[in-house]
N, C-alpha and C positions, 0 to 999 in steps of 0.2 A: 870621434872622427877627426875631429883639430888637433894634429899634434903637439907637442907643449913648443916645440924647435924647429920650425919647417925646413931649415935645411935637411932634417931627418930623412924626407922624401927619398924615394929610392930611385935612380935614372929609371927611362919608359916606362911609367903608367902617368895617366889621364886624371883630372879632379875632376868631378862633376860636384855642380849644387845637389845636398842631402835637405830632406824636408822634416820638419820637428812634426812627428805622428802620435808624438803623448808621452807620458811616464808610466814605469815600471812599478812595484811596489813598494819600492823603498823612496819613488819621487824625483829617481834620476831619466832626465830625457832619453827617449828613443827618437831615434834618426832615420829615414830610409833616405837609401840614393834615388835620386828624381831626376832624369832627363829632362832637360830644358827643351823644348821644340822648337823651331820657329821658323815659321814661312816665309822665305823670299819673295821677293817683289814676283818670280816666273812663275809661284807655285812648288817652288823646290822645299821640303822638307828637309832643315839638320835641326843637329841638336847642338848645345853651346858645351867644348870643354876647353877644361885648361892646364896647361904644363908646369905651373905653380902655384905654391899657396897666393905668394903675393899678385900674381896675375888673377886669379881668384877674387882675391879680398878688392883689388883696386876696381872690379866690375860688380861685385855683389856689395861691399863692405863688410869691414872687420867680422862682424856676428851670424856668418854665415857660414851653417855646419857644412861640410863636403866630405866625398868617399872618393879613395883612391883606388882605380880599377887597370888592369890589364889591357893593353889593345886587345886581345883576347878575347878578353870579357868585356869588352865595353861593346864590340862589334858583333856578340850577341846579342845584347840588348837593343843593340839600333837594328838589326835584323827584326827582332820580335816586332818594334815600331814601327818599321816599314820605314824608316829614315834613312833620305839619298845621302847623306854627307853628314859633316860635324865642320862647325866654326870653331876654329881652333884660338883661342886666348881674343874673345871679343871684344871690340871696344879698345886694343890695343893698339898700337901703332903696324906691327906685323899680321894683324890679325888675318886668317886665312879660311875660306873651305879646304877641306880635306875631302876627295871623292871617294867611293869606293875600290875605286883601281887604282887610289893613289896619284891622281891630279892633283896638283896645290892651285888656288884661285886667290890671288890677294885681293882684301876688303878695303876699304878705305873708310878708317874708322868704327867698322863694325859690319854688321847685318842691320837692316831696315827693313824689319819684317813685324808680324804680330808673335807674341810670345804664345804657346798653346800651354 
């Protein structure tokens, strides 16, 4: 799921953090993609993505697998979750809510929420 070159990345799609769920038979990791949750101080539910590997790495660190998804696809998954929004590149200087209908809310410094 880490590509060897992240500028490889293709313009719009989303990173989310991927979770290590075990090895295969030969000993090599498996990955699933894992929504990050986290509740706002209102009770608002997003989930955390991000627009680059290195905006990624600089909020999780280096050693963290990630899956690149579609808006498409990602906005089914937050459907399934029942998630109002997604914090877009947290803990960055731009970081932002993204609503459903497409309102931007800029963070300052991030989301201060609990992680689910």
């Amino acid at each position: 799921m880490t590509p060897t070159d992240p500028r490889a990345l293709p313009d719009g799609l989303f990173l989310i953090p991927a979770l290590r769920v075990g090895a295969d038979d030969q000993g090599n990791a498996i990955d699933a993609a894992r929504v990050l949750l986290t509740a706002l101080p209102d009770g608002t539910l997003v989930a955390e993505v991000f627009t680059s590997p290195e905006r990624l790495v600089a909020a999780r660190g280096d050693a963290q697998p990630w899956a690149a998804l579609h808006p498409g696809d990602l906005a089914s998954i937050l459907d399934a979750e029942g998630v109002d929004g997604v914090v877009v590149d947290p803990g960055s200087p731009d970081a932002h809510i993204l609503t459903p209908d497409g309102e931007r809310i800029p963070l300052q410094g991030g989301p201060s929420g609990t992680t689910a």
